[in-house]
C-alpha positions as CSV (number, residue, x, y, z in Angstrom):
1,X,112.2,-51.9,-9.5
2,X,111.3,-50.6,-6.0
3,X,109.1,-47.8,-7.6
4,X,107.4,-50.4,-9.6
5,X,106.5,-52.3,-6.9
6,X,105.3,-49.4,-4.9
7,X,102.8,-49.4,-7.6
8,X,101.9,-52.6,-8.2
9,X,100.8,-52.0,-4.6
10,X,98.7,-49.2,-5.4
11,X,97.0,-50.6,-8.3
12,X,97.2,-54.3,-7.0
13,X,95.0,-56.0,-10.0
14,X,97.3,-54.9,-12.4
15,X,100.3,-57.5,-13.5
16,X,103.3,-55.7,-14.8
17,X,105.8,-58.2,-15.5
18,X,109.4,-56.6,-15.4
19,X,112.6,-57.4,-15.1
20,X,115.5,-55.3,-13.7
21,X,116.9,-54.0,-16.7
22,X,113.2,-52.6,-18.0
23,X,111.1,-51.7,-14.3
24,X,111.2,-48.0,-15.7
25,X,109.9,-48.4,-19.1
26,X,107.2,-50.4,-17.8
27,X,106.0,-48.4,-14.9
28,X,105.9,-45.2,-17.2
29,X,104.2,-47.1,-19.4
30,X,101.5,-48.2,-17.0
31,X,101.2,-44.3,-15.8
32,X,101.1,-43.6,-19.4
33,X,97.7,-46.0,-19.8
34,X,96.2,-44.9,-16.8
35,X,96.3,-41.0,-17.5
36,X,94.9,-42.0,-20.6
37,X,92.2,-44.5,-18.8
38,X,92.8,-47.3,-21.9
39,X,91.6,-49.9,-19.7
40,X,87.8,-48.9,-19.5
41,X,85.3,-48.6,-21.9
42,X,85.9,-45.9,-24.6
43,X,82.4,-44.2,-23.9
44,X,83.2,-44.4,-19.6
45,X,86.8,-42.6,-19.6
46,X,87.8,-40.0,-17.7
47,X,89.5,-37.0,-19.0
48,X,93.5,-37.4,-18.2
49,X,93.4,-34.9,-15.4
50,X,90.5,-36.3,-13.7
51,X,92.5,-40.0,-14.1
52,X,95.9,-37.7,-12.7
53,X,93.5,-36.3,-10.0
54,X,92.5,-39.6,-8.9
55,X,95.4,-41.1,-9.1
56,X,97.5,-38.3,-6.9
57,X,94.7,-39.1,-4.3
58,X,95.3,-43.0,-3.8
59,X,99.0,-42.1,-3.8
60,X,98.9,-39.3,-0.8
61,X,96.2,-41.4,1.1
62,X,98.4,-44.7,0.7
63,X,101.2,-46.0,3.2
64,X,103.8,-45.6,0.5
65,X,106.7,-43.4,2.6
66,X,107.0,-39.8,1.5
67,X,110.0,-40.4,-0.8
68,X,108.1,-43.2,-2.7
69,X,104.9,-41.0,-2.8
70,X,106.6,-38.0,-4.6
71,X,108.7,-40.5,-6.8
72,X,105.2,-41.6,-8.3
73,X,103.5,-38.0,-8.5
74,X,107.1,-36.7,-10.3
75,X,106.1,-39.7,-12.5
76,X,102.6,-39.2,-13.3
77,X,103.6,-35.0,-13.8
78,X,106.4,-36.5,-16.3
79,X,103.9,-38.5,-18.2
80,X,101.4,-35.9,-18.4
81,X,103.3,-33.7,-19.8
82,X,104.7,-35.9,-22.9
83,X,100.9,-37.2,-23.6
84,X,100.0,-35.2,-26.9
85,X,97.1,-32.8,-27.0
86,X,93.7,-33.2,-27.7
């Protein structure tokens, strides 16, 4: 839950509602849709590596301590990797 909440402060307009039991699922989830930039317009999205790019830039320039920082990035890398190919 912690994690999730570091993100939720990251990406503050976004509502995630979790409980306890499902924080994980829903935060990889989230990373999932965001590498895959479903929440623009089909014709405006970014490429998943440009969305990872960005995304490992709000994270290292946020005031998220180090160990919440590389929880996130160990995240996004995770997701990444399981997103099929294009």
């Amino acid at each position: 839950m912690e994690l999730l909440e570091a993100y939720r402060s990251l990406w503050s307009h976004r509502s995630l509602p979790a409980t306890e039991n499902n924080a994980e699922t829903v935060l990889c989830d989230a990373i999932r849709r965001d590498l895959l930039d479903e929440m623009t317009h089909p014709r405006l999205r970014k490429s998943p590596y440009e969305k990872f790019s960005l995304a490992l830039k709000r994270i290292a320039s946020s005031s998220l301590d180090a160990k919440q920082q590389y929880e996130l990035v160990r995240l996004y890398v995770q997701q990444l990797e399981n997103l099929p190919s294009r």
